[in-house]
C-alpha positions in Angstrom: -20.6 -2.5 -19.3 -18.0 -1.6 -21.3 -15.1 1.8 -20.3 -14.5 3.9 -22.7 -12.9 6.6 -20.8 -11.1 6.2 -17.4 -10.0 9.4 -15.0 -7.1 8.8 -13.0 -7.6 10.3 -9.6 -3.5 10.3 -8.8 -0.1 11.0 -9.8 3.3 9.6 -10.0 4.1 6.1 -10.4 0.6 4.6 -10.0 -0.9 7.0 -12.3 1.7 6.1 -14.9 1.0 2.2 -14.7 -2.4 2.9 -14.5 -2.5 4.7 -18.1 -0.4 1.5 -19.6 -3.0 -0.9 -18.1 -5.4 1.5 -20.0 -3.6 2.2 -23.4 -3.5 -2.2 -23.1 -7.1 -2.6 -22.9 -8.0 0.1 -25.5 -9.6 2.3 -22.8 -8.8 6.1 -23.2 -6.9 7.6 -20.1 -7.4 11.4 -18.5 -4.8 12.7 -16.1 -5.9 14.9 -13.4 -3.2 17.0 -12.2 -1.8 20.2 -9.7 0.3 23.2 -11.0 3.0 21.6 -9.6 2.4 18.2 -11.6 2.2 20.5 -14.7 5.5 18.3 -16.1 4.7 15.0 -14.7 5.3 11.9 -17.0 1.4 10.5 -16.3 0.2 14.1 -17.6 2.3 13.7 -20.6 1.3 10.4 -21.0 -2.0 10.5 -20.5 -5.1 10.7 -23.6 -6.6 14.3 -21.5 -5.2 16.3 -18.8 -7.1 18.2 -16.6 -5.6 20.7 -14.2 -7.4 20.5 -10.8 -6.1 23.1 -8.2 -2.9 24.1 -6.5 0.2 22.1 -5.3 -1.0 21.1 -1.9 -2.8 17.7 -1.9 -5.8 19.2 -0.2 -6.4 21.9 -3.0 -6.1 19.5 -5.6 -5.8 15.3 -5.2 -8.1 15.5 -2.0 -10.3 17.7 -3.4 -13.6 15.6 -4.3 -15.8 18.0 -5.9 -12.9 19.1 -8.3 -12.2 16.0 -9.0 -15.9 14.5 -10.0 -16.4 17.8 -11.7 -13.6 16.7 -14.0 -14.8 13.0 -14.5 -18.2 14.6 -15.5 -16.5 16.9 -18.0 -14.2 15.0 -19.7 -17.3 12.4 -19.6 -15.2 9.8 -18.0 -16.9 6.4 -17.5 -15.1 5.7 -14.5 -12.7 6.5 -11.3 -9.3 4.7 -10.6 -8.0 6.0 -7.3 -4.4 4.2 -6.8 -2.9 4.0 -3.6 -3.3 7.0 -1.1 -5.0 9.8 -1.2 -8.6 9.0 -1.9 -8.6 5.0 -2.5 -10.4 4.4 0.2 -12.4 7.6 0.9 -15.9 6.4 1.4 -17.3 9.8 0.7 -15.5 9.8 -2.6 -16.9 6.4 -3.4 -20.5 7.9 -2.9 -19.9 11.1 -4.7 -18.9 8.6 -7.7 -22.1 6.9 -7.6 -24.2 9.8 -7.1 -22.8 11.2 -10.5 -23.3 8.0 -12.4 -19.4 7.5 -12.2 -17.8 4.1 -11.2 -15.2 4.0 -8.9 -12.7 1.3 -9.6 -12.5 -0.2 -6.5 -14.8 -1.9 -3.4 -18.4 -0.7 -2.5 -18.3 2.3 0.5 -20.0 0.2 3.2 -16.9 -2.2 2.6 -14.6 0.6 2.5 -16.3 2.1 5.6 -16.5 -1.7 7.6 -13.2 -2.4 6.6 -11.3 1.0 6.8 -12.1 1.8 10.7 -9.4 -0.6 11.9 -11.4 -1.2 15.1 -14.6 -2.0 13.4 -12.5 -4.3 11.2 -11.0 -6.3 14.3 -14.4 -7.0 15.0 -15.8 -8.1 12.3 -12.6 -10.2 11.8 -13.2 -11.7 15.5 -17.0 -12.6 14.7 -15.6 -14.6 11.6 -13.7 -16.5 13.4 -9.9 -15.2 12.4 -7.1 -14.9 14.9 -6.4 -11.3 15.8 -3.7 -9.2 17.7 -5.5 -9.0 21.4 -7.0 -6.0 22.3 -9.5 -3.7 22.3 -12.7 -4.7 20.9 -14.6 -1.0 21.0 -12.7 2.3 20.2 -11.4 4.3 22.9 -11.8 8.1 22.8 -9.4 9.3 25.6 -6.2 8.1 27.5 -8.1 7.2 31.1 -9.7 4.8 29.2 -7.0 3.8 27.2 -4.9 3.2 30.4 -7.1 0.9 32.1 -7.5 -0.8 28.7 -3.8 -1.3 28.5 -3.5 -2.8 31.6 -5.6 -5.5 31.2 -4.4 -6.1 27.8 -0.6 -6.4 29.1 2.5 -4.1 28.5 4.1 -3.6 26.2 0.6 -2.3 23.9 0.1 -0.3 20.7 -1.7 2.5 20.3 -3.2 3.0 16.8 -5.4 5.2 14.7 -8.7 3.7 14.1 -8.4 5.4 10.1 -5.0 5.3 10.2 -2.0 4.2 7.4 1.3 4.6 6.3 2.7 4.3 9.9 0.5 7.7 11.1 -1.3 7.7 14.5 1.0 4.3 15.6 2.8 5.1 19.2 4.5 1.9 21.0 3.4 2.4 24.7 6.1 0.0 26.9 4.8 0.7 30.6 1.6 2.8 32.3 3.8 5.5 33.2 4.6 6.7 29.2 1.3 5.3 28.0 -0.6 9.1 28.8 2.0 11.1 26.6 2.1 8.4 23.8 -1.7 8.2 23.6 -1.8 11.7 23.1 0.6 12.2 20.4 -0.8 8.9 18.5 -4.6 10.7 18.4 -3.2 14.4 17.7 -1.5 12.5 14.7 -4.3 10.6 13.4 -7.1 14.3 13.9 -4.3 15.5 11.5 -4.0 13.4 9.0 -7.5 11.8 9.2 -9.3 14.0 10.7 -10.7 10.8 12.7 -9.5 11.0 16.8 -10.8 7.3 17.2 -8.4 4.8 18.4 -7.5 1.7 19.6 -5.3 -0.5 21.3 -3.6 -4.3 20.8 -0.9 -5.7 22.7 2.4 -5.1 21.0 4.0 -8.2 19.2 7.7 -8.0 19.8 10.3 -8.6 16.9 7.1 -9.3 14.2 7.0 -10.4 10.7 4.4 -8.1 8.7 3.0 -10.5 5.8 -0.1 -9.8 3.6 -2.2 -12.1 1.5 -3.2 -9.9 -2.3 -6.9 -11.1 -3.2 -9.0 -10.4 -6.1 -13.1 -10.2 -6.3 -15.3 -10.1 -8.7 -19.0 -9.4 -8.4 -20.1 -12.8 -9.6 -19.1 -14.4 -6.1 -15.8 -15.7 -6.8 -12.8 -14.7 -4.4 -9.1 -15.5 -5.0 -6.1 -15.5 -3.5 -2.7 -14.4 -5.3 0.0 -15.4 -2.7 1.8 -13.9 0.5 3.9 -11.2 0.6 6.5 -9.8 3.4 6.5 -6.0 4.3 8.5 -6.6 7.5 11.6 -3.9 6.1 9.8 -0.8 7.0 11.1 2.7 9.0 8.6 4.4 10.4 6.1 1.9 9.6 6.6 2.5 6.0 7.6 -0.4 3.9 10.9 0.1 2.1 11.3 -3.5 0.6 8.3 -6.0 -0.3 9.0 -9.5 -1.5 7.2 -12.7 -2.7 7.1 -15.3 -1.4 7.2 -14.7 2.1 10.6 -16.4 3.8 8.8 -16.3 7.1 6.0 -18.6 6.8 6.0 -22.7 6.1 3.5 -24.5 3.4 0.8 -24.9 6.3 1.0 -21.7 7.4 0.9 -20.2 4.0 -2.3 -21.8 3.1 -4.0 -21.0 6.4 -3.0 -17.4 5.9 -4.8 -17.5 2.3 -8.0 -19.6 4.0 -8.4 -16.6 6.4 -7.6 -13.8 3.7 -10.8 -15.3 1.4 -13.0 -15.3 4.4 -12.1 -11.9 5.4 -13.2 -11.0 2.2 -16.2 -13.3 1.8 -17.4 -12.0 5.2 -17.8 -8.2 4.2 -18.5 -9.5 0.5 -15.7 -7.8 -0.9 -15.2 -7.0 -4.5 -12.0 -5.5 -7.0 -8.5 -6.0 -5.6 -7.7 -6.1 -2.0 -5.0 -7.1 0.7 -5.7 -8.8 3.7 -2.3 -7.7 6.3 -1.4 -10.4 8.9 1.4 -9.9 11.8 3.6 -13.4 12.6 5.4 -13.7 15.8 8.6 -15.7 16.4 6.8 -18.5 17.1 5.1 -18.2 13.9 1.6 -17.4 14.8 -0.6 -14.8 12.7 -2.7 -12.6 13.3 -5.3 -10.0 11.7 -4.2 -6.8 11.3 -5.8 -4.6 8.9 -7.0 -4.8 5.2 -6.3 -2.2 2.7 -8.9 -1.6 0.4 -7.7 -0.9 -2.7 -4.6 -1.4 -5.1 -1.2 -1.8 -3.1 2.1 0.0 -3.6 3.9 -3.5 -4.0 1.6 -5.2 -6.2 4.3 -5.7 -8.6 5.6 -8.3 -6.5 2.7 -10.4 -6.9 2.4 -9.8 -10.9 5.7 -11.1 -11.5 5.5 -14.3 -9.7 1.8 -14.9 -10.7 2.2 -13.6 -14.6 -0.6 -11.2 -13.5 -2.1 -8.1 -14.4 -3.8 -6.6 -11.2 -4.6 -3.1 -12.5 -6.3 -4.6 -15.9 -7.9 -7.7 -13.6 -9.3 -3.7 -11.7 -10.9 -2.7 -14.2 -12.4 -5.8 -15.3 -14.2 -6.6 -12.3 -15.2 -3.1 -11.9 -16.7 -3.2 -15.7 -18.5 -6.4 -14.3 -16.7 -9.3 -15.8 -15.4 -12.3 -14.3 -11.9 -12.7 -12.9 -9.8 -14.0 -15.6 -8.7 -16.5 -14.1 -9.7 -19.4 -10.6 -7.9 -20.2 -7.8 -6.6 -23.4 -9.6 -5.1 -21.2 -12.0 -2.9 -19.4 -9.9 0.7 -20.6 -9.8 3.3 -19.1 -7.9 6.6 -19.3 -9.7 10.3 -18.1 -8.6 10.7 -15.5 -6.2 10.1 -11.5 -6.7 11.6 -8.4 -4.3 10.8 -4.9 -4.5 12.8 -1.6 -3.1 11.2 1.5 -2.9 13.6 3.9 -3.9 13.0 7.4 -2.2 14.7 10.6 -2.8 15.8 11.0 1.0 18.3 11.0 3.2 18.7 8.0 5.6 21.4 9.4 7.8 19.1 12.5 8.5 16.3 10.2 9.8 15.3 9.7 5.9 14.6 13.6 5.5 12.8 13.8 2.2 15.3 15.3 -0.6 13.4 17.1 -3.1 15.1 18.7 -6.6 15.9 18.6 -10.1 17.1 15.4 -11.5 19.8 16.2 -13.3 20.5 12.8 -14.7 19.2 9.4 -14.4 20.0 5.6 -15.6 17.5 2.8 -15.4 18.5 -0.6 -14.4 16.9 -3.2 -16.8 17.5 -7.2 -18.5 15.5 -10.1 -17.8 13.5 -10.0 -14.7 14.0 -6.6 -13.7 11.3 -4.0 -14.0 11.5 -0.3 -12.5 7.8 1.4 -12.2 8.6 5.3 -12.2 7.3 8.7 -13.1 11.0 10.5 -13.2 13.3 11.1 -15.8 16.1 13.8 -16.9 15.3 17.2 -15.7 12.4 16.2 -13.8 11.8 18.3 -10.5 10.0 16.2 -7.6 7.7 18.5 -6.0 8.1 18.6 -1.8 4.3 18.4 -1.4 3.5 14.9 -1.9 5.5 11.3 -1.1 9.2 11.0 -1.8 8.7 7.7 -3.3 9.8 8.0 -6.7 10.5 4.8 -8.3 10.0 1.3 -7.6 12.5 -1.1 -8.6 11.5 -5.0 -9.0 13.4 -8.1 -9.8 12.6 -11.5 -10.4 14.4 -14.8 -10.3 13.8 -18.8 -10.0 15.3 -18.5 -6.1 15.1 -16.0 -3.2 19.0 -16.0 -3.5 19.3 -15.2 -7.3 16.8 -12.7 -6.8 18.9 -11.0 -4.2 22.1 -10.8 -6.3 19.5 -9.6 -9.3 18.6 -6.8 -6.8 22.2 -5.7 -5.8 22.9 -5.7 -9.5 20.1 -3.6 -10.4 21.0 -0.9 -7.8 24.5 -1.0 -8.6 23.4 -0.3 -11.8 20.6 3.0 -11.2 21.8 5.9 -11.0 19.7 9.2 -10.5 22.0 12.4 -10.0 21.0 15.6 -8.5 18.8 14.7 -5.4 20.0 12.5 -2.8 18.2 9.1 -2.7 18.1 5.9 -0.4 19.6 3.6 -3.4 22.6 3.5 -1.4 20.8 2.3 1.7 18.6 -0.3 -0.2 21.9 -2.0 -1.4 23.2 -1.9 2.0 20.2 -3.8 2.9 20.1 -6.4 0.4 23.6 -7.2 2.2 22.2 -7.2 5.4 23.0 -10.8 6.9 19.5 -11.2 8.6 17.7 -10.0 5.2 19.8 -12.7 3.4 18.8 -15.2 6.0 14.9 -14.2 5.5 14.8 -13.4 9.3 14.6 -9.7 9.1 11.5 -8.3 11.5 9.7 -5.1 11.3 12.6 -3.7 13.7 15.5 -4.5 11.7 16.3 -0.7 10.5 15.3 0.8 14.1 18.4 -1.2 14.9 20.9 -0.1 12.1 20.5 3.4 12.4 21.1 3.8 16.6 
């Protein structure tokens, strides 16, 4: 099977790299878009543009039906989905093959046996690899969360079985707050996935968050691209992603990678996928979730690789090998990534949207900034604040380091306020420098 015309079912950033990986291949490109994307870069950018519905997400990005009815006008052969919205909406998956339309991505039974996190832990469990203890059904309601929690030990986490991006997560350190956390975890997770189903693992203190990047192709052959370390994050959100991981020895590494191929093997996975793995002090790893689908830092993993993960997408999903073996893959130098967010850290990173009113770009060797923005570009309130993405690469974790302070001192975006300052301040952070940072470490700077 050959694509001869691929819909992109997503804005921003990921849209925008998605339409380069496109124009590279030779495969036309269609932009779906709201009225409030009307300017975006990946609609300007794009072969077609198709206006699907108002600004909100659920009007337009989350609307299915609008979305397929598009793919089916513009005659697209297939779906990309990107990161968020509806990568891995099993129902969206289905609606694609029920109109002949492939979605560039895994099957929906994956999606669906991989997506419920507590289904996930026990599928990982029957296979064999180590997870967080804790609840092996869901639980419904505090009472039985409670009694759950107290034979699973204080201090516990409560999290949403469909959950992401740090939503439906409450730390629960002692019986007496567990009720009220519970509560608030599951009201959070019915609103933003409309899914009350949760469960419950005991809480790692001062973790490491590090994921393995696989690739699948249908013909039976699973690879592994390297580790990365999320552990920066607020809120749960990851705010600086880098490759490899400081936390984790050789041993360690490859056991990580073992694990992440037979996660994958098991639920005979296919397309790009990221198995995520919490490391205590002691510098034991666990299962935590996998995200199926295409991940905000896979940029990481293309520079130290010399990979192309959104082409090596569309590839599988057209049926052909992966382009390269296990053998092949060489990890070379070290890569970081900073998110850079037009928010305020000081106001608990309150998003900041605006008009740009001018911008500079960092660039030179090793430095690569994935964005959608330029001059005079408003960013919309609706969606993300995540605006650009700023990478660096280098031969050492410590030259990669002083590439990333150079490259912030060096951006420059005028007219909305922005966590560039707080990213530098980060990269100068003693226990960053070190590689010891945990998923804690901003939780501390800001009291």
């Amino acid at each position: 099977m050959v694509f001869h015309k691929i819909l992109i079912a997503n804005r921003g950033e990921i849209a925008v790299r998605i339409i380069r990986a496109c124009r590279n291949m030779g495969i036309r490109s269609v932009a779906i878009y709201s009225k409030e994307d009307a300017d975006s870069l990946h609609v300007q950018l794009a072969d077609q543009r198709i206006c699907i519905g108002e600004g909100p997400a659920k009007n337009s990005y989350l609307n299915m039906d609008r979305i397929i009815s598009a793919a089916l006008n513009v005659e697209a052969d297939a779906i990309h989905p990107g990161f968020g919205f509806l990568s891995e909406n099993s129902a969206f998956v289905r609606k694609c093959q029920e109109n002949g339309i492939v979605f560039i991505g895994p099957e929906a039974d994956v999606i669906d046996r991989m997506g419920n996190k507590s289904q996930a832990r026990r599928t990982m469990m029957e296979a064999g690899i180590p997870v967080v203890p804790g609840t092996k059904e869901p639980v419904f309601d505090a009472l039985e969360g409670v009694k759950a929690a107290g034979e699973i030990g204080y201090p516990v986490m409560i999290k949403a079985s469909s959950g992401g991006g740090g939503k439906g997560m409450r730390i629960a350190k002692s019986e007496e707050e567990f009720e009220d956390q519970f509560n608030l975890a599951q009201r959070e997770s019915a609103n933003a996935f409309g899914d009350d189903t949760m469960y419950i693992e005991r809480y790692v203190e001062t973790p490491r968050h590090v994921e393995i990047q696989i690739m699948a192709d249908s013909h039976g052959q699973i690879v592994s691209l390297g580790d990365r370390d999320c552990s920066v994050q607020r809120n749960h959100q990851k705010l600086i992603e880098e490759s490899p991981s400081p936390a984790i020895l050789g041993e360690t590494r490859k056991e990580m990678s073992r694990c992440a191929i037979l996660a994958a093997k098991t639920v005979g996975y296919t397309n790009a996928g990221t198995i995520e793995f919490i490391v205590d002090a002691h510098g034991n790893f666990y299962f935590m979730e996998m995200n199926t689908r295409i991940q905000v830092e896979h940029g990481v993993t293309e520079m130290v690789t010399g990979t192309d993960l959104i082409v090596e997408q569309i590839r599988v999903a057209m049926g052909e090998p992966l382009s390269f073996t296990q053998e092949d893959v060489m990890s070379r130098g070290h890569a970081i990534e900073c998110r850079i967010n037009a928010e305020i850290p000081e106001m608990n990173f309150m998003p900041s949207p605006g008009v740009i009113e001018h911008m500079h770009l960092p660039g030179g060797n090793g430095v690569r900034v994935d964005t959608a923005i330029y001059t005079g570009y408003r960013i919309p309130s609706e969606y993300d604040s995540m605006i650009a993405k700023v990478i660096v690469h280098a031969p050492t974790r410590e030259a990669a380091i002083r590439k990333m302070r150079s490259a912030l001192e060096e951006m420059l975006i005028m007219g909305v306020k922005t966590n560039l300052d707080f990213q530098f301040q980060l990269m100068r952070h003693p226990l960053f420098c070190e590689g010891r940072a945990d998923t804690g470490l901003i939780e501390r700077m800001m009291r």
